[in-house]
N, C-alpha and C positions, 0 to 999 in steps of 0.2 A: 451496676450490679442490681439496682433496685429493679429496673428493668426487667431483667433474666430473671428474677424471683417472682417477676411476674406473668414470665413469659408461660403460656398454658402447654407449650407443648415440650419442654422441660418435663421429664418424668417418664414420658408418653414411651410404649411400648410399640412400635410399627410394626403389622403383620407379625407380632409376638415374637417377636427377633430382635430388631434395632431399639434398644434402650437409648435415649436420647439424653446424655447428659449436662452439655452445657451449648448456648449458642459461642458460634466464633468468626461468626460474619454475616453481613447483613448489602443487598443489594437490590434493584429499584424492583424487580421482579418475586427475590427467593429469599427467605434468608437460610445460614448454612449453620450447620449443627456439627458437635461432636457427638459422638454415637459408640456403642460396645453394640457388635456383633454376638449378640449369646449363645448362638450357634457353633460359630468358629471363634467364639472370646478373640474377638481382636477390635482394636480402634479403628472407626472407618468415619468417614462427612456426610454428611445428608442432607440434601437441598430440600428445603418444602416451599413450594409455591405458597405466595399471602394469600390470605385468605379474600383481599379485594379484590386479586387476580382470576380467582376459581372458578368463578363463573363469567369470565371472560371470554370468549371463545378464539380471541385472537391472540392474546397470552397464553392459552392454554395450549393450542398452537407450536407459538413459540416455544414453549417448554417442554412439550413431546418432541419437537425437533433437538433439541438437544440430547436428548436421551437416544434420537433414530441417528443423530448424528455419529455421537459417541461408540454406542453400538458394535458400530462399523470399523471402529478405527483401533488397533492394535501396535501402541511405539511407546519407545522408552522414554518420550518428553511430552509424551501426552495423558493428562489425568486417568485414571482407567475407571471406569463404570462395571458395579458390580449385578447391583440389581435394579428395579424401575417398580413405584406402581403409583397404579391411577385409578382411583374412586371417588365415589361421590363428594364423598367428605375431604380428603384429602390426596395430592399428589407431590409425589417426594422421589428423589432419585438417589439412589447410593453410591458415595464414589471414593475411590482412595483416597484417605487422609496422608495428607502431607503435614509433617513435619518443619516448615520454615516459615518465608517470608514473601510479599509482591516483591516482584523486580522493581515497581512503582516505589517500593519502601527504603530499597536497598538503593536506587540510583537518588531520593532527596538525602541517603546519606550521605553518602560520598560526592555528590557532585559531577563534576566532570569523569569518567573512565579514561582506565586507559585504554590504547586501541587493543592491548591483550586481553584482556575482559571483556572486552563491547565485541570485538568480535569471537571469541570465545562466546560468549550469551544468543547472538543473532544466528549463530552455524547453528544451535540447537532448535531455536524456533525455525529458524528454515525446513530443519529436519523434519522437525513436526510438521509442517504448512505441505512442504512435497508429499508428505506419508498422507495426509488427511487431503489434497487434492489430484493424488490417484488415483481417490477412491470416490474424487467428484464431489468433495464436498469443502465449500470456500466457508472460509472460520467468519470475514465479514465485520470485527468489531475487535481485531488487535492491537494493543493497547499492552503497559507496561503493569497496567491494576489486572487483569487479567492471566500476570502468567506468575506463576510461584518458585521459587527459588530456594533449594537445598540446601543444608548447609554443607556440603560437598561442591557446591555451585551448578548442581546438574538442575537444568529448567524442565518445566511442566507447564506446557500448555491446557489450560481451563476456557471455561464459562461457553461452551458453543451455542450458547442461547436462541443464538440470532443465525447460528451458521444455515448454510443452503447447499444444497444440491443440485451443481453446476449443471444438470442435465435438465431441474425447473427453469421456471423463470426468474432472471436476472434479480427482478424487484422484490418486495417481504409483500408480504399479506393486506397493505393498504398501503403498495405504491407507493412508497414515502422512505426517504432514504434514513435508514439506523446506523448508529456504532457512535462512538465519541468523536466529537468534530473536531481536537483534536488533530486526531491521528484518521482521520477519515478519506480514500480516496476522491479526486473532483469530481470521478461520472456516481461516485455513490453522495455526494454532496447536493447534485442536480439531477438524485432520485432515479437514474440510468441505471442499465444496465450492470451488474457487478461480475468480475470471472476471480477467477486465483491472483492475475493481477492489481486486483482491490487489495490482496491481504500484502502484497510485494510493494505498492506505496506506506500503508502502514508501517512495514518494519523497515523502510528508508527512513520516515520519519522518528522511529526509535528509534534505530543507527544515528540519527541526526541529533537527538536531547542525547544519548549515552556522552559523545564525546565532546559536546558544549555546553551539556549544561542546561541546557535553552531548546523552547518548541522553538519552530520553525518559526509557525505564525502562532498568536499569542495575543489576546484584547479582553476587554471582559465581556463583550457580548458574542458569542456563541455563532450569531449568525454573519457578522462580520470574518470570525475565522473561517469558514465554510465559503463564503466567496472568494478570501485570500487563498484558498486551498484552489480553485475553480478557477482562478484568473492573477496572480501574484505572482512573480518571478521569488523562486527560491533565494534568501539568503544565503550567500557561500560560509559554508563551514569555517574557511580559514579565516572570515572576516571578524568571527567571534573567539576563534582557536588559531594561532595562527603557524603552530607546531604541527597540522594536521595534515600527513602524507598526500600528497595530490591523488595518487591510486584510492585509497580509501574514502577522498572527497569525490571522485571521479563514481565511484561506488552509489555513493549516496543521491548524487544529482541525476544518473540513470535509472534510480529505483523509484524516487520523486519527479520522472517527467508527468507534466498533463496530459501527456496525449498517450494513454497503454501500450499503443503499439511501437512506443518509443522507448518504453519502460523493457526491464528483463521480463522476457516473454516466459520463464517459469520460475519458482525457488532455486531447482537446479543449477541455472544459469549463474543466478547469484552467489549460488556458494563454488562453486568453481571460481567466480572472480575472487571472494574471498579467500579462498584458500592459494589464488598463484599469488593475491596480496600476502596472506605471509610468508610465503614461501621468496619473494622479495619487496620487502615494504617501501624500498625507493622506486621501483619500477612503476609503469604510468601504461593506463588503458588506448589513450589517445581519444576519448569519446567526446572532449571537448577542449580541442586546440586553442579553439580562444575565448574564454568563458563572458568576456563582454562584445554583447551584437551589435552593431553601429548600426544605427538607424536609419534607414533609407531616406537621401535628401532629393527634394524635388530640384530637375534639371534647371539651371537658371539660364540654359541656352539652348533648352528647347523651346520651339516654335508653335502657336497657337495655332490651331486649327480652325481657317477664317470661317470654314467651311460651316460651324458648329453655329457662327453668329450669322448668317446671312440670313437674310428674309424670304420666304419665297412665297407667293400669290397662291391661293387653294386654287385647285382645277373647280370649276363651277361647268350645270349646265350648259350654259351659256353658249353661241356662237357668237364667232368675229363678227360684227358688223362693218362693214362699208363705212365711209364717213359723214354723216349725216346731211353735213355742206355740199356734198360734191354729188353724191347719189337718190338721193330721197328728201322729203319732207318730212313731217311729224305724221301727217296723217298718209301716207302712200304705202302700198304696197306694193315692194320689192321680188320678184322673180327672175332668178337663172336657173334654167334646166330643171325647173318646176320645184325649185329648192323655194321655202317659202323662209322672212327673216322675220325674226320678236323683236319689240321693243324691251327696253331695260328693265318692264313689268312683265315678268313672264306668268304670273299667276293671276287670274279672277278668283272670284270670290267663292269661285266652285275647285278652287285648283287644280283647273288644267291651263295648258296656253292658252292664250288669247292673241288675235294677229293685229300686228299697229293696226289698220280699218280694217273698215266694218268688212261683212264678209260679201264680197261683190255678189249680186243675183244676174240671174241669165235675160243678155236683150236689153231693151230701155237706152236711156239716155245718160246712164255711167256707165254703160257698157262702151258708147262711141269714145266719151271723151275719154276715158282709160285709152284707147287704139291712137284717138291724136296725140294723147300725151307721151305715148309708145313713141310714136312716128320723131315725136318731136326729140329725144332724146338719144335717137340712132346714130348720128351725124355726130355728137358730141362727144360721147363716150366711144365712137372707135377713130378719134382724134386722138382720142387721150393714150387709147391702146397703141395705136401707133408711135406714139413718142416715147412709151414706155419701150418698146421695142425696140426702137434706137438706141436712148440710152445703155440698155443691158450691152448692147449690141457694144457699143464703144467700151464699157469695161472690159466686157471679156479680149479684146483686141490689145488694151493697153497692158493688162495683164500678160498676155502671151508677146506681146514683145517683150515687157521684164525679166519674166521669166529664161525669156533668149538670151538676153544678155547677160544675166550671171549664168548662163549655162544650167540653169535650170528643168527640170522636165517634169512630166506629172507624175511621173515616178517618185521624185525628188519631193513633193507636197503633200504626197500620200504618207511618204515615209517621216512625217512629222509624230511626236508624243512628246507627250507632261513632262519635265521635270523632276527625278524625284529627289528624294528626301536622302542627302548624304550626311549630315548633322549627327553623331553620333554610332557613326560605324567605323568597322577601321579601316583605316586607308587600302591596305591591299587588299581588303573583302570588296571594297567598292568597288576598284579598278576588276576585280575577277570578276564580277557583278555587271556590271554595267561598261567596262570597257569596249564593246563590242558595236554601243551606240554612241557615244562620246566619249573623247577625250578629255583624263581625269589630269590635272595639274597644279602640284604644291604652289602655291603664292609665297606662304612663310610656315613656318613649325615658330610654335610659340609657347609658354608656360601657359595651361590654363585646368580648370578646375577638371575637365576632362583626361579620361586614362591616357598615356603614354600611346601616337599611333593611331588616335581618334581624331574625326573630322568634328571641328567645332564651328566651320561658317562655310559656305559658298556663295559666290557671286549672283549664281541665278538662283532666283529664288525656286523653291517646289510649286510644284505644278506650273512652272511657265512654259510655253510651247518652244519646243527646241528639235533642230532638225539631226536627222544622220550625222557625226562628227563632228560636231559644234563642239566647241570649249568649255569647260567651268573649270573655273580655279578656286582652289580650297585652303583653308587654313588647317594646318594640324596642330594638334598637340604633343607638348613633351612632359607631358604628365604636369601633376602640380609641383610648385617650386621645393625643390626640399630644404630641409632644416637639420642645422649643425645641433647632434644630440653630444654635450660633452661628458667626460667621467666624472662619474658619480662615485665613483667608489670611496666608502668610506666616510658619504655626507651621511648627516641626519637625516633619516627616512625623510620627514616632513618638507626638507627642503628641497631631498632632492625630487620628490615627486612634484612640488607645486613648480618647479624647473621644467620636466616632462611637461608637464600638463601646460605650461604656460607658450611650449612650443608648438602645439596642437597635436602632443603624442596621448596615447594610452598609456595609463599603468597597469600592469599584472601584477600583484603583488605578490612575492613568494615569502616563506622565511625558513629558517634553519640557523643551525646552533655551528658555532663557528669557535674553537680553540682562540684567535687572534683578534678578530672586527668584535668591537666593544657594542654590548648588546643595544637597538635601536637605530643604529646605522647600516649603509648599503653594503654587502658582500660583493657583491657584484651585479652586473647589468647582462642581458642577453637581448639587441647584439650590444659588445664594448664599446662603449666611445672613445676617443669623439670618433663620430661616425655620419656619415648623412642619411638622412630618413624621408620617404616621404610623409606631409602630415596626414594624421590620421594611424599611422603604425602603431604598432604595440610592441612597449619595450618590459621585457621583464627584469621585475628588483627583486632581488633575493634580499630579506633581511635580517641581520641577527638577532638570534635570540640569546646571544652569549655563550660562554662555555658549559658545554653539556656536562651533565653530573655522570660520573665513573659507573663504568660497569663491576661487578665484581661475580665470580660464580657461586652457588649456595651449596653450602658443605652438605656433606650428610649426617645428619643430626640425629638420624634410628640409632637407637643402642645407647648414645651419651643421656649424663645425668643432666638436669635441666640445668643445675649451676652452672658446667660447665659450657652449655651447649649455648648461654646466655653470655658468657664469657669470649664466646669463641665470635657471637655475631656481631657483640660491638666491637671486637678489632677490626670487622670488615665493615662495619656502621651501616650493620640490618637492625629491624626492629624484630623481637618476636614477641608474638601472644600465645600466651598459656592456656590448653584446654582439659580437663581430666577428664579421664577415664578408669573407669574398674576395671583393672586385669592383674592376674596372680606375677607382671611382674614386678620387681622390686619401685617404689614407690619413688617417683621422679622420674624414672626411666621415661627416655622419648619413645612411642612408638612409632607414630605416622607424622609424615612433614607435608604441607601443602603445596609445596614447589620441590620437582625434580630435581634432586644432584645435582650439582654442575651447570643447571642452567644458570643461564649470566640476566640480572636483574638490577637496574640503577639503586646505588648507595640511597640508604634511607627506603628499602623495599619494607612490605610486613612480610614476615613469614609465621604461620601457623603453626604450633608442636602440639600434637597429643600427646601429655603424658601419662604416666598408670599413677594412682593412686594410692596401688600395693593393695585395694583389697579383692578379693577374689568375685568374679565377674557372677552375677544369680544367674542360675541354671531353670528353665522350665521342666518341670515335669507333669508329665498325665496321669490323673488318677481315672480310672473307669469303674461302673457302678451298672450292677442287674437289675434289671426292673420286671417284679412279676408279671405274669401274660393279663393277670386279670386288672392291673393298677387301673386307677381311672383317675382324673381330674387334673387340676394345675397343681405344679411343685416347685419349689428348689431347693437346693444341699446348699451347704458352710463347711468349710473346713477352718476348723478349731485347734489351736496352741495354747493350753493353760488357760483356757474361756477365751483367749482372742483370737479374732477372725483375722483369719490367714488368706481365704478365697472366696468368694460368694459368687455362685455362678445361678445365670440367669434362669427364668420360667421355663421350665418345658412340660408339656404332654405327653402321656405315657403312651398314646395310638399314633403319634407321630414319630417318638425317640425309636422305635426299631429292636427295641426291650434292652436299649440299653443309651447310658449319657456318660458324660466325663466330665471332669474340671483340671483347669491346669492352675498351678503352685509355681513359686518362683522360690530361691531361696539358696543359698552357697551353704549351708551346713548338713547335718542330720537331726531331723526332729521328728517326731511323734506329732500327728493328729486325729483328731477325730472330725467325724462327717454326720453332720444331721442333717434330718431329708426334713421340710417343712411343705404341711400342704395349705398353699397359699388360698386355697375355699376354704378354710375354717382354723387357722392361723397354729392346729397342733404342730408339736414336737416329736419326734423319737432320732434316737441312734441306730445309722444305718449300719457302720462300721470303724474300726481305728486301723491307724495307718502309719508304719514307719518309711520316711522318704529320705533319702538319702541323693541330695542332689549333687555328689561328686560319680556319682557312678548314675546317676540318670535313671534311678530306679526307683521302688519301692515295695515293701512288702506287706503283705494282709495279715493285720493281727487278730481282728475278730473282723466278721459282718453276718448278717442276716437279714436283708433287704427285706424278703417276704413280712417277717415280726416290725420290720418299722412302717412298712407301706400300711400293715393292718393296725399299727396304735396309733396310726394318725386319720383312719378311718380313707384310706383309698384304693383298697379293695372292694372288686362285687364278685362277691360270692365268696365259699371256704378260702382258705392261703392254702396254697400246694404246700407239701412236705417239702422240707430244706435240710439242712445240713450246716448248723453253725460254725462258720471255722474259728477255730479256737488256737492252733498253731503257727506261729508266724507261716505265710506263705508270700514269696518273692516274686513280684510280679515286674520285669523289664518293659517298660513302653520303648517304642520309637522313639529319638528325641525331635522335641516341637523347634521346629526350625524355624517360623514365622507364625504368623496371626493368621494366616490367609487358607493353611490348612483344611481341606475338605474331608478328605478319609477320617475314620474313627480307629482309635488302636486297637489293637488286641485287649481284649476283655477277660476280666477272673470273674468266675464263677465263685458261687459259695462252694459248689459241690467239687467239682472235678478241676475247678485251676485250670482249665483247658481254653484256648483264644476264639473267640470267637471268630468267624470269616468275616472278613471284612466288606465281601461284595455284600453280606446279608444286612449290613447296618448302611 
């Protein structure tokens, strides 16, 4: 409190309209005001940016996008914006005053939701989120502190601070991802791009704390949540709620995928699923058949790839050499067909080649013995060539007899290839595959870790050379060995799962409220045992949650007295809460109930009664008041009962009021007031008029006034006062009745002189 008495802008008259009178919320940007519209006398919010903010250009930014957001957007669950302004000194936004509470406030009361409430609350923000990304504009920072709550339970979407205009770019103003990490999407977590699907993870994640209770993810450092948001496998709903419809979890795990285009592709989307969910709450999406993914095991009988480890010599410059023993010495020079050879140094110091010797000159006496050493080496080396030629000569001979004798042909050796790889296919894909080149032949079918009809070994290995219809014999599989699942029904959960699990099956774990199986043990199994499984299956347990609590339908409680009607709901063992209300009827009487007739609602439900009071509900009414052509300055009127103030309506200016202003009175009886005009530059008095108002008939009538005589004894007129016409005889003056706050038109007006209305396009 000490605070707000300090606060400077407490007081503060905006654009000479929004009287500012108490603050009633405060946030990292704005803080929020209560505010009287003096204009249209109504209660409205007023956001003012900090004042550390104002001359920020990136928060400022940010805060005219809210106002361009809002703007634009026209729905029943979203805040409305009245007015906006932005100046040097200050900038502030105007916007409907709600009457309630966060959702943020309402779900640490209550705890867990039920799924009627939780999805009652998310159909309307959905509402909102479609209505607002129609129009291309993603909210970006949805959150349960951000949306307000009636006490009718009708929601209002707030705070578009941070919202964007899916037609810019994805990112905010310094590339840097906003909103509460929380409830924050992964690609807006990793500063990416954001669409409408950003605000549809958000309200999976509200869906998600409504009916457990519990975030998702949840640590005290901020930046750890934001990774687990990015890379973390969702906790299952049912693991902290275990009452929670598979469709409705099924709901939430597709609104929470990480990847958007896994996610519901608009709001729309979502509330259609919503809405065939209540329309049957046992029914199921099918979006996630089997909610645990087995993790891919590496094959333990697939075959290494020798290929990967083998060594292979780099290709180098280099040419083959001769063998040094057989053809040359160290120092000789080698020529065939003027092919010249290197030795193992093939670079000088200039790096080019260099020849084993020197480089022979023309003529001389190493020219001779070069020609005998020629001479001398002829003889020897086509010995050698000759014997090579023999030998080839006898393979290819022994060869082509071999050949002859298994009936062989070159046909036959041509039509050689590899081996390949059967290991892991299945047997009649292989035989249609490859039957064409080899015959494919079961050795055994055997249990092994491989599918059911997989080749898990063959005799020749891959890539061994194998001719046209040659053999390999294979082993198959007959899947892995199964395992005797027996009945469970009716163990304790705990045992019977550690039984599953110790066979090598999965658990699904389901629950439900069961008339007979005593709450914590199995309902049943899906498939039944005993049964055989391969391991690895997935068996589902249904578990009890005990006998479900009775339903009963809600009477109709309009028109009874509240005794009675308190009487009637503990024989059906409802609770009710009591709410009043002023209206003329008899006092206790129920008017409005919060739950429909007849609908059916579990024993121990609340229901809400409005009852009347008995006293007679206040009436508004309009008083209207002439203002001379010549007034000049600031003023405002009081309406007066016996010296107490009954109305006081705000500042106005006589060049702006249109030569005329109002005030409205509330009030269930008939009284007498009086109206004094006060001009606020120089703080005189006078009596403008008295007033008899009678607010059962919505009227009132002029008993005296003389506007002109009070505008001049408070000194704001310039120049003479026109001639007037005191009225002195009651005259009845009928307004319109004021239906709301929000009201723009001006009533019909009494003159002093004539009582005649003024038009109302002129004011």
């Amino acid at each position: 409190m000490e605070k707000d008495r300090n606060d400077k802008n407490i007081g503060k008259k905006l654009d000479g309209r929004y009287e500012i009178t108490e603050r009633i919320g405060e946030g990292g940007m704005a803080d929020v005001y209560r505010a009287t519209d003096v204009v249209d006398n109504k209660t409205v919010a007023v956001k003012i940016l900090k004042k550390e903010f104002a001359e920020n250009e990136e928060f400022l930014r940010r805060f005219r996008n809210e106002s361009k957001a809002i703007a634009v957007l026209s729905h029943p669950n979203i805040v409305k914006i009245y007015d906006v302004g932005f100046s040097e000194r200050i900038q502030f936004i105007v916007m409907e005053y709600i009457d309630g509470i966060t959702l943020n406030e309402y779900m640490e009361q209550q705890g867990q939701l039920g799924w009627k409430d939780a999805v009652h609350f998310i159909l309307q923000i959905l509402r909102a989120l479609q209505h607002a990304h129609s129009k291309g504009i993603v909210h970006r920072d949805i959150k349960p502190q951000n949306i307000m709550m009636l006490r009718d339970g009708t929601i209002k979407v707030m705070d578009f601070g941070i919202a964007k205009f899916a037609r810019e770019d994805g990112k905010t103003g310094t590339d840097k991802a906003i909103g509460t990490v929380h409830y924050i999407s992964p690609e807006q977590a990793r500063g990416g791009v954001t669409d409408a699907k950003s605000d549809i993870y958000s309200v999976g994640v509200m869906l998600y704390e409504m009916l457990t209770g519990k975030k998702p993810f949840d640590t005290d450092n901020p930046v750890s949540i934001a990774v687990m948001h990015m890379q973390a496998k969702v906790p299952l709903p049912s693991t902290i709620r275990p009452d929670i419809q598979i469709g409705l979890e099924e709901i939430i795990l597709k609104a929470m995928e990480k990847d958007p285009a896994d996610r519901y592709q608009s709001a729309r989307d979502m509330m259609d699923d919503l809405q065939t969910f209540k329309e049957d709450p046992d029914g199921v999406f099918g979006y996630y058949p089997e909610l645990f993914e087995e993790e891919p095991v590496q094959d333990m009988f697939e075959e290494d790839d020798n290929s990967k480890t083998r060594n292979y010599r780099p290709l180098t410059e280099e040419r083959d050499l001769p063998p040094e023993d057989e053809y040359y010495d160290d120092d000789q020079e080698y020529y065939d067909d003027e092919e010249q050879y290197y030795d193992d140094e093939p670079y000088d110091d200039r790096g080019s080649y260099r020849a084993v010797a020197a480089y022979a000159g023309a003529g001389g006496d190493d020219e001779e013995e070069y020609e005998e050493e020629t001479k001398s080496l002829f003889i020897p080396i086509l010995s050698a060539v000759i014997i090579v030629v023999m030998i080839v000569a006898a393979i290819l001979f022994t060869m082509l007899i071999w050949n002859m004798i298994n009936n062989n042909t070159s046909e036959n050796n041509a039509a050689e290839f590899k081996m390949p790889t059967l290991i892991g296919m299945d047997y009649n894909e292989a035989k249609l595959q490859f039957g064409d080149k080899i015959r494919i032949e079961i050795l055994s079918q055997e249990y092994s870790e491989y599918e059911k009809d997989k080749i898990f070994d063959q005799d020749i290995p891959a890539n061994d050379p194998v001719g046209q219809g040659d053999t390999v014999n294979v082993k198959v599989s007959l899947g892995q060995r199964k395992v005797l699942l027996p009945d469970v029904t009716e163990w304790e959960f705990e045992t019977a799962k550690s039984t599953i699990v110790g066979l090598g099956l999965y658990v699904d774990k389901r629950s439900s409220y069961d008339p007979v199986v005593e709450k914590g043990r199995v309902i049943s199994t899906d498939p039944k045992g005993p049964v055989e499984l391969e391991p690895g299956s997935y068996v589902r347990v249904t578990l009890s949650l005990g006998k479900n609590k009775e339903t009963v339908p809600v009477p109709n409680f309009v028109g009874m007295k509240w005794d009675l009607a308190k009487t009637t709901a503990d024989s059906l063992k409802l609770t009710l809460a009591k709410k009043e209300m002023d209206d003329e009827a008899e006092e206790g009487t129920v008017l409005n109930q919060n739950v429909t007739p007849n609908e059916e609602v579990s024993e121990g439900s609340l229901i809400e009664l409005t009852v009347s009071s008995g006293k007679k509900k206040e009436q508004p009414v309009r008083i209207s008041f002439n203002i001379p052509p010549n007034a000049s300055g600031k003023f405002h009127i009081g309406l007066y009962e016996g010296g107490v103030a009954r109305a006081i309506g705000g500042q106005f200016d006589p060049q702006y009021a249109a030569g005329v202003t109002s005030l409205v009175i509330e009030g269930n009886e008939t009284v007498d007031v009086v109206a004094v005009l006060v001009n606020d530059d120089n703080g005189k008095e006078a009596t403008i008029g008295s007033y008899r108002v009678d607010f059962d008939k919505k009227n009132y009538e002029t008993i005296t006034a003389d506007a002109n005589a009070a505008f001049e004894k408070v000194d704001g007129l310039k120049g003479p006062a026109p001639a007037t016409t005191t009225t002195l005889a009651p005259v009845t003056q009928t307004d319109p009745p004021v239906t709301s706050a929000t009201e723009a038109e001006v009533p019909p007006v009494v003159t002093e002189e004539t009582v005649a209305p003024v038009d109302p396009a002129t004011t």
